[in-house]
C-alpha positions in Angstrom: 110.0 153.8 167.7 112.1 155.1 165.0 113.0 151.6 163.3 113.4 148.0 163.1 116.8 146.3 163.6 117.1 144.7 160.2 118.6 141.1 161.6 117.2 140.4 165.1 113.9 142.6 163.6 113.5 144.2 167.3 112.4 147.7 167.5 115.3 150.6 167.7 114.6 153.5 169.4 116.7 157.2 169.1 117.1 157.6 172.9 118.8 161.4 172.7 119.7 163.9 170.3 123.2 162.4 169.4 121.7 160.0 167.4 122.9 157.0 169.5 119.9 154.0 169.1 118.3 151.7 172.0 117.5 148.3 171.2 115.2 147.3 173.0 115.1 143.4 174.0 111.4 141.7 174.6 109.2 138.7 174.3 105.8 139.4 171.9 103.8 139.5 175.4 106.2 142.1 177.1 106.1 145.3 177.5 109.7 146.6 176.1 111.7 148.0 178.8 114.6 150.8 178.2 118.2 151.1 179.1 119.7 154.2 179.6 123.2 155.1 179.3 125.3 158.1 178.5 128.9 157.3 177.0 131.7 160.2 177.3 133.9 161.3 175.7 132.5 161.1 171.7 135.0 161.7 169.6 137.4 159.9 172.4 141.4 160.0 172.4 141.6 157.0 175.0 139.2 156.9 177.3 136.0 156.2 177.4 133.5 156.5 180.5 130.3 154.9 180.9 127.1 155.9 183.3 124.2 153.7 183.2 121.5 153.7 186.0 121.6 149.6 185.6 124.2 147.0 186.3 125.9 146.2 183.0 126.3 142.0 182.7 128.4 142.7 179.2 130.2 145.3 177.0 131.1 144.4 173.4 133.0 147.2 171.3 132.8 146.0 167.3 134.7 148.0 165.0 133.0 149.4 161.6 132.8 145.5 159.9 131.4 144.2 162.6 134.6 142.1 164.2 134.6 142.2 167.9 137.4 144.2 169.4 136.7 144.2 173.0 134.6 142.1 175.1 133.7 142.4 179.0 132.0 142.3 182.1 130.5 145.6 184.1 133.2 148.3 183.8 132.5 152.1 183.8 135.6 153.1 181.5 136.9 151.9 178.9 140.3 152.1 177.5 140.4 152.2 173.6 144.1 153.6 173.6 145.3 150.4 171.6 142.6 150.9 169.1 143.4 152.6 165.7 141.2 155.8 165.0 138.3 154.9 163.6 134.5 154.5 164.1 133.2 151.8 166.5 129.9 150.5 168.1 129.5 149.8 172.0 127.2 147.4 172.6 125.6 147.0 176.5 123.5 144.1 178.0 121.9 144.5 180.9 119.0 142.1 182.5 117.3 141.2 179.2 118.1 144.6 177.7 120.4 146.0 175.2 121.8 149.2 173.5 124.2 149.8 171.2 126.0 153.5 170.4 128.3 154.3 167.8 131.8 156.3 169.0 134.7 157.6 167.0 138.0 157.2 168.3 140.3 159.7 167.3 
């Protein structure tokens, strides 16, 4: 574990070397369970594609203050064309799990 998520106060953990942070979603008498995903390209032009081993049930993009830019059901890319450059968050839930990964869109 590498941290505490300061408002839901469930434990983040750094799932690779790019930084990008797992929340991981549990009761107090569960054993938390990990989801996995690699998002491509980071920094991204327009496209973005997503590979998880899981099915996803919802993708939220927020951009840097937090307003929700994008919300959906299980896709595997994303087009952020019509978003301005700037630095957003990707937010995946997936059968009582969730991550969240920061991407800059150039």
């Amino acid at each position: 574990m590498t941290g505490i998520d300061p408002v839901r106060k469930t434990p983040l953990y750094q799932n690779d070397s790019s930084g990008n942070f797992m929340e991981v979603l549990a009761s107090p008498d569960e054993t938390p369970k990990a989801l996995w995903v690699t998002i491509y390209t980071n920094p991204a032009a327009d496209m973005v594609y997503i590979h998880i081993t899981e099915i996803i049930e919802s993708i939220s993009v927020f951009n840097i203050i937090g307003q929700k830019v994008f919300s959906g059901e299980a896709i595997d890319q994303l087009d952020m064309s019509h978003l301005p450059s700037g630095t957003y968050f990707i937010r995946l839930l997936s059968d009582n799990k969730s991550t969240t990964h920061k991407l800059i869109k150039k």
